[in-house]
N, C-alpha and C positions, 0 to 999 in steps of 0.2 A: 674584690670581685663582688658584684652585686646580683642575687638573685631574684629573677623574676617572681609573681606570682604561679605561678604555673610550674615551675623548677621547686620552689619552696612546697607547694602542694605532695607534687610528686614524690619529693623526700621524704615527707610524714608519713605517706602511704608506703613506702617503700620500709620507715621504720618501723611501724604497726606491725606490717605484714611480718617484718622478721621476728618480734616480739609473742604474736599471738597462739605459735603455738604451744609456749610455755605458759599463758595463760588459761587455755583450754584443758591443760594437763589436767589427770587427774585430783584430786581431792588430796592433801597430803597432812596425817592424822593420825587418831590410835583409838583403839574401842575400848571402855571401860566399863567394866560386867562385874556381878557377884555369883560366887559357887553357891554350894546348897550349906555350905558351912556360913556364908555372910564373907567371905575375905574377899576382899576387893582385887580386881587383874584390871592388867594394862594390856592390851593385845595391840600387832596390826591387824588381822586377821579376823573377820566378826567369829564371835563363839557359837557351836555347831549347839543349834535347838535352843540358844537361849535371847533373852532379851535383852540388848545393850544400848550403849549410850557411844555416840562418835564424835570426837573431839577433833575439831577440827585447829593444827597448829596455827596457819595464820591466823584467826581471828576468835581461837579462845571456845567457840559458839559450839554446843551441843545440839547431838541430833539423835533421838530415840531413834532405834535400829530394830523392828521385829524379829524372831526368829528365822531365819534362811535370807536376810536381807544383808545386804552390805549399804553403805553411805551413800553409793552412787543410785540405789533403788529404791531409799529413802527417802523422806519427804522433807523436803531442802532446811536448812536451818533458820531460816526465815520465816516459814510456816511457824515455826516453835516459837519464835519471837514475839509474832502477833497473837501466841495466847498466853503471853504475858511470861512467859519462861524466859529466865534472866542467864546471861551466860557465866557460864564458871569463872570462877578466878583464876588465878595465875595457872600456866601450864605446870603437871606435875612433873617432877622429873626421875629416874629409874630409884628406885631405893637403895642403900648400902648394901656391900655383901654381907651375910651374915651369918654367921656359923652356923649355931643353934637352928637357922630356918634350911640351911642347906642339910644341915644332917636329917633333919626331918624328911623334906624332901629325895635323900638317899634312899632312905627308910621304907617311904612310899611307896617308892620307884619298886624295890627288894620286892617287898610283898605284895605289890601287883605282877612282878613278875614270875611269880612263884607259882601260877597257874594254879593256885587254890580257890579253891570257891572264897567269893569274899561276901561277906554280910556287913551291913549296917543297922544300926537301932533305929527303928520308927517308933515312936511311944513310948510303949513299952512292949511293942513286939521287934522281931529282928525280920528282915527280908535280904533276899543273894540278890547281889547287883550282877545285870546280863552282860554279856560282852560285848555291848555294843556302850555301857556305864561306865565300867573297868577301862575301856579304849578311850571314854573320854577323861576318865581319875588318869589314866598314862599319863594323857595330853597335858592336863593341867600339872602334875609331878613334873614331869619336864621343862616344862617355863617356868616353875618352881627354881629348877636346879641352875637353867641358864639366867636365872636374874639374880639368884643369893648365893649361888657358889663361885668363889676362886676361880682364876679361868675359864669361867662359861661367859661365852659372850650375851651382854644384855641387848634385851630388845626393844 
């Protein structure tokens, strides 16, 4: 059976069309940020008040992320390219589980939840972290425990 031009058109448009809204889809990725300790997180989710970086899977390419921004608000990975920012190597992948970092992680967890006042060292002075500091040491304790612990499912 031989197709016209006009049948053969039609078919490409008819494949496009079913294709493109998986192309359109959103962004598909992970945020990679630093705490106030320097340890490096893998997120989907951008981190609340901080500055990150979004990796995007298909194509490897990093995208500086301001604070209350996410990927899609961000300034395309392209922009980053023309100022000479080279993309990452290879995609990282979730780390082992690991005792010793999962016990820590329990640890955390205990004595954030222990509703005591918590301080940290500045200097050499100490300051109480507020509960809106404490809610986000939770946040990071808990994707602490669901990446290095047994059982927690990784993200």
């Amino acid at each position: 059976m031989k197709l016209s031009n006009t049948s053969l058109r039609c078919a490409c448009m008819v494949a496009l069309l079913a294709v493109a809204p998986s192309l359109l889809a959103a962004q598909q990725g992970y945020y990679r940020w630093k705490d106030d300790a320097g340890a490096e997180h893998f997120t989907q989710q951008p981190p609340a008040g901080r500055k990150s970086e979004f990796i995007a899977v298909s194509t490897g390419r990093s995208t500086e992320v301001a604070p209350g921004e996410t990927a899609d608000t961000a300034a395309p990975a392209k922009e980053a390219a023309k100022s000479g920012e080279k993309p990452i190597g290879p995609i990282q992948g979730v780390p082992d589980k690991d005792p010793e970092k999962c016990k820590q992680a329990h640890e955390s967890q205990a004595v954030l939840n222990s509703h005591a006042r918590i301080r940290e060292k500045v200097g050499d002075d100490y300051r109480y972290l507020t509960p809106d500091e404490i809610g986000e040491q939770k946040k990071l304790a808990q994707e602490s425990t669901d990446v290095y612990c047994e059982g927690s499912p990784a993200k």
